[in-house]
C-alpha positions as CSV (number, residue, x, y, z in Angstrom):
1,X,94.6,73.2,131.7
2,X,96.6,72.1,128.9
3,X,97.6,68.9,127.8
4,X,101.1,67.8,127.8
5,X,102.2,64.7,126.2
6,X,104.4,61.8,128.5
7,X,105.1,58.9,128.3
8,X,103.3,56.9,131.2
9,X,105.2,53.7,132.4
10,X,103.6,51.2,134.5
11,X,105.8,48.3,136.2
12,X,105.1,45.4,138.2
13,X,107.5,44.1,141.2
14,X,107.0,42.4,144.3
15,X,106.6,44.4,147.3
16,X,109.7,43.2,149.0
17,X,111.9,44.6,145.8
18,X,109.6,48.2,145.4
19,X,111.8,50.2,147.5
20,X,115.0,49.1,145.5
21,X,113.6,49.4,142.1
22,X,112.4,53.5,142.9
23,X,115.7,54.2,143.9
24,X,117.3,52.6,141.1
25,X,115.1,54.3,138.7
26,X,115.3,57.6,140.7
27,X,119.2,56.9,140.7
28,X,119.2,57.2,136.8
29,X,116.6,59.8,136.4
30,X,114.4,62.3,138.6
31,X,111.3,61.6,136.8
32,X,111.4,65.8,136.5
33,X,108.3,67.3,134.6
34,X,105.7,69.8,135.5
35,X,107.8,71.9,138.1
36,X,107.5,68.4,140.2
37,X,110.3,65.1,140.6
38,X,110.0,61.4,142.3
39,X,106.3,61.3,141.0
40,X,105.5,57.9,141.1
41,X,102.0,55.9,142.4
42,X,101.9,52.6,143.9
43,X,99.0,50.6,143.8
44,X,98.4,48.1,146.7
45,X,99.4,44.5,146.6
46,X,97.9,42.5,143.7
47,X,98.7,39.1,142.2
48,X,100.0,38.3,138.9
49,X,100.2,34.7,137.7
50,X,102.4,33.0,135.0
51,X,103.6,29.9,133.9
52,X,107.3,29.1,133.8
53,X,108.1,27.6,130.4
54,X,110.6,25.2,129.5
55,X,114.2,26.8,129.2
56,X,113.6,29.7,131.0
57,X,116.1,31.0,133.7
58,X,113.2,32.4,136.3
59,X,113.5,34.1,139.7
60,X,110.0,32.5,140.8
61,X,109.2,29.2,139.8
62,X,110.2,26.1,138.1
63,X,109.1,24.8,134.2
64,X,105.6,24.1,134.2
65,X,104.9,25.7,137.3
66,X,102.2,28.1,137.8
67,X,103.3,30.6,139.9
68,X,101.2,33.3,142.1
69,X,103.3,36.4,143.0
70,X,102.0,39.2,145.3
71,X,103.1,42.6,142.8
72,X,102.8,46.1,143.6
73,X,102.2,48.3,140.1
74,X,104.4,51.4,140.1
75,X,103.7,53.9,137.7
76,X,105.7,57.6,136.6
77,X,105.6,59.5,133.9
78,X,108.1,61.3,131.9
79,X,108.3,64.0,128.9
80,X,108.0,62.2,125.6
81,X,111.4,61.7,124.8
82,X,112.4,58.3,123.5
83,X,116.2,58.6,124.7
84,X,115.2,59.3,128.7
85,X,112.7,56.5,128.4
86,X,115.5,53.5,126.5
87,X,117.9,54.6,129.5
88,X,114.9,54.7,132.2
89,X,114.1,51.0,130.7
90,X,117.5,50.0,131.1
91,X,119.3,50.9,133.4
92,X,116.6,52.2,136.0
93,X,114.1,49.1,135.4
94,X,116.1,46.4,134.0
95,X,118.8,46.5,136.3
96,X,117.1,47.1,139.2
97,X,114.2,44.7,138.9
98,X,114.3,40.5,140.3
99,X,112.6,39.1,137.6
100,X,114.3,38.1,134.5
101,X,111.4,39.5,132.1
102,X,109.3,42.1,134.4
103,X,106.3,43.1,133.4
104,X,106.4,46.8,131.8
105,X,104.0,48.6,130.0
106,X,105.1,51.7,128.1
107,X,102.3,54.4,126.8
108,X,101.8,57.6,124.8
109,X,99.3,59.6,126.7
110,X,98.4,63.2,127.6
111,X,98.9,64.6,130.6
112,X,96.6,67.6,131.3
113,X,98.2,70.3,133.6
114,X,98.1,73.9,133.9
């Protein structure tokens, strides 16, 4: 096996909006690498929690508020290449996903494959 560097992305949305956010994000890009596309893992159901400050426009939730949300994490990876990931960001998370600010994590691993 070799190892292969990606980028690995990890989002959180709730399960009522998962099926609209992968197509969006397969809409923009077909998450092609490794002689394989539309890899992506769901974990099941979690919650995530947060607090709604003061003069912010949120989907959930009013100022002050602590709000619970059942979330799914969805995760892909992609080839390291910092163009496919801005547009995966933007147009494939960002205008897909309800929340004003959803939660993303972006990182630089290695991918071991043959």
């Amino acid at each position: 096996m070799r190892l292969h560097p990606v980028y690995r992305i990890t989002v959180f949305v709730p399960p009522a909006q998962l099926g609209a956010l992968k197509r969006g994000i397969l809409a923009v890009d077909d998450l092609a690498a490794g002689g394989y596309a539309h890899g992506m893992w769901e974990s099941a159901p979690g919650r995530e929690q947060f607090r709604v400050q003061p003069g912010t426009a949120s989907a959930a939730g009013q100022p002050g508020e602590l709000v619970r949300e059942a979330t799914v994490r969805l995760e892909f990876c992609i080839p390291r290449d910092p163009v496919r990931l801005q547009r995966l960001l933007d147009e494939g998370i960002a205008a897909h996903h309800p929340w004003h600010s959803p939660a993303v994590f972006v990182e630089a691993v290695e991918f071991a494959a043959p």
